[in-house]
C-alpha positions in Angstrom: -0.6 -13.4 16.1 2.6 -15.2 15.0 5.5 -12.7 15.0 7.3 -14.3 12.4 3.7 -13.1 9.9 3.9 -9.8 11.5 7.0 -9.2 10.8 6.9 -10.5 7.4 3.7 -7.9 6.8 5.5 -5.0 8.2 8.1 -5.3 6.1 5.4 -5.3 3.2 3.5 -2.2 4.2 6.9 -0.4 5.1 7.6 -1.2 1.2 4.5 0.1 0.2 4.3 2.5 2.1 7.5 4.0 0.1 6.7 2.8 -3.5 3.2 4.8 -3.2 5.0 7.6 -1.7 7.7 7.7 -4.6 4.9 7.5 -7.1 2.8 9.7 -5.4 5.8 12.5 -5.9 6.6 11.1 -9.3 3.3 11.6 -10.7 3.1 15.0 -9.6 6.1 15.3 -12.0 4.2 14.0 -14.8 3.1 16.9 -18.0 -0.6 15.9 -17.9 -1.6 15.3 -14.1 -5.4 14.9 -15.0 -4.2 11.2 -16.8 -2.6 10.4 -13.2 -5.1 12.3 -11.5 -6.7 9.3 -9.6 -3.3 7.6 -9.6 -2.0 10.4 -7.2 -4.9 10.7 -5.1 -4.8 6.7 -4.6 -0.9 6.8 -3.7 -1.4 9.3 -1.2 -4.5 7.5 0.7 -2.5 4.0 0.2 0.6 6.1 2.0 -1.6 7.2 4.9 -3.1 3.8 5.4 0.1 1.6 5.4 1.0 4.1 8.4 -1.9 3.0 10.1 -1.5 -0.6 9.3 2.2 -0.2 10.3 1.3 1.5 13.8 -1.3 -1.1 14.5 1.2 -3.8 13.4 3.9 -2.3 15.8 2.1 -1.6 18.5 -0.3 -5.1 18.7 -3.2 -2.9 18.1 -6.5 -4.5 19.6 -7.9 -3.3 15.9 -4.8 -5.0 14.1 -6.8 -7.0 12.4 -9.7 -4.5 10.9 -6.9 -2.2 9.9 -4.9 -4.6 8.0 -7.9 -6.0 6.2 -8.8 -2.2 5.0 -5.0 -1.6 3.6 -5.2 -4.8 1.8 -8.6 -3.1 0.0 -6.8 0.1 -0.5 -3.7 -1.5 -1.8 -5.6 -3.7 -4.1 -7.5 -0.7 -5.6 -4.2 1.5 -5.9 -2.4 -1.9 -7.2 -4.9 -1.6 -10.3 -4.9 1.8 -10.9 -1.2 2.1 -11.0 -1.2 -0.6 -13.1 -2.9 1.2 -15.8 -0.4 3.4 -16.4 3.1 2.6 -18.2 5.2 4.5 -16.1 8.2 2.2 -13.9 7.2 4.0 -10.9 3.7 3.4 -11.6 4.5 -0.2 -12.2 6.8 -0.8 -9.4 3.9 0.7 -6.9 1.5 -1.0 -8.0 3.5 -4.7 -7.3 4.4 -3.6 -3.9 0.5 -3.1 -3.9 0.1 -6.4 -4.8 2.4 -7.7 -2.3 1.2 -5.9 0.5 -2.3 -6.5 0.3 -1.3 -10.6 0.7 0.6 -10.1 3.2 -2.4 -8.2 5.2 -4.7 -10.8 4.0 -2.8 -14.0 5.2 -2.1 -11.7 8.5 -5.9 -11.6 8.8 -6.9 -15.1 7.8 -4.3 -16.3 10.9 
């Protein structure tokens, strides 16, 4: 894999990685937590598999690959969820989503 594209994805996930986390603890916030119900349960798994991705991607893991195509679908599905809802952490998590999940793609596609 080029380093240059690994790099370029770590630094993705590692943003991710933060903006679920942030609205992962900012939804827990919220007054009515059954409306972000599915929103926090998708930042926390997003969270967790960004670490993975990042581990893989730090330690050229034989299984790089597999594990950065499964936090682009994760990110993808949180990136929509979070979209639904108005809030700017909310929005902001779900465009880090976004961004992360085409950087794992073109990371796998290489």
């Amino acid at each position: 894999m080029d380093r240059a594209s690994v790099e370029e994805t770590i630094l993705a996930v590692i943003d991710c990685m933060r903006a679920s986390n942030h609205c992962f603890s900012k939804c827990l916030q919220e007054e009515d937590l059954l409306m972000v119900a599915e929103c926090i349960r998708l930042t926390k798994e997003c969270s967790e598999v960004c670490a993975l991705a990042l581990n893989a991607l730090e330690t050229d893991s034989a299984f790089t690959k597999p594990i950065a195509a499964l936090c682009a679908q994760v990110c993808d599905t949180c990136a929509v969820e979070c979209g639904r809802h108005l809030h700017d952490h909310c929005q902001r998590c779900s465009e880090a989503c976004l961004r992360c999940a085409e950087a794992c793609r073109n990371l796998v596609a290489a």
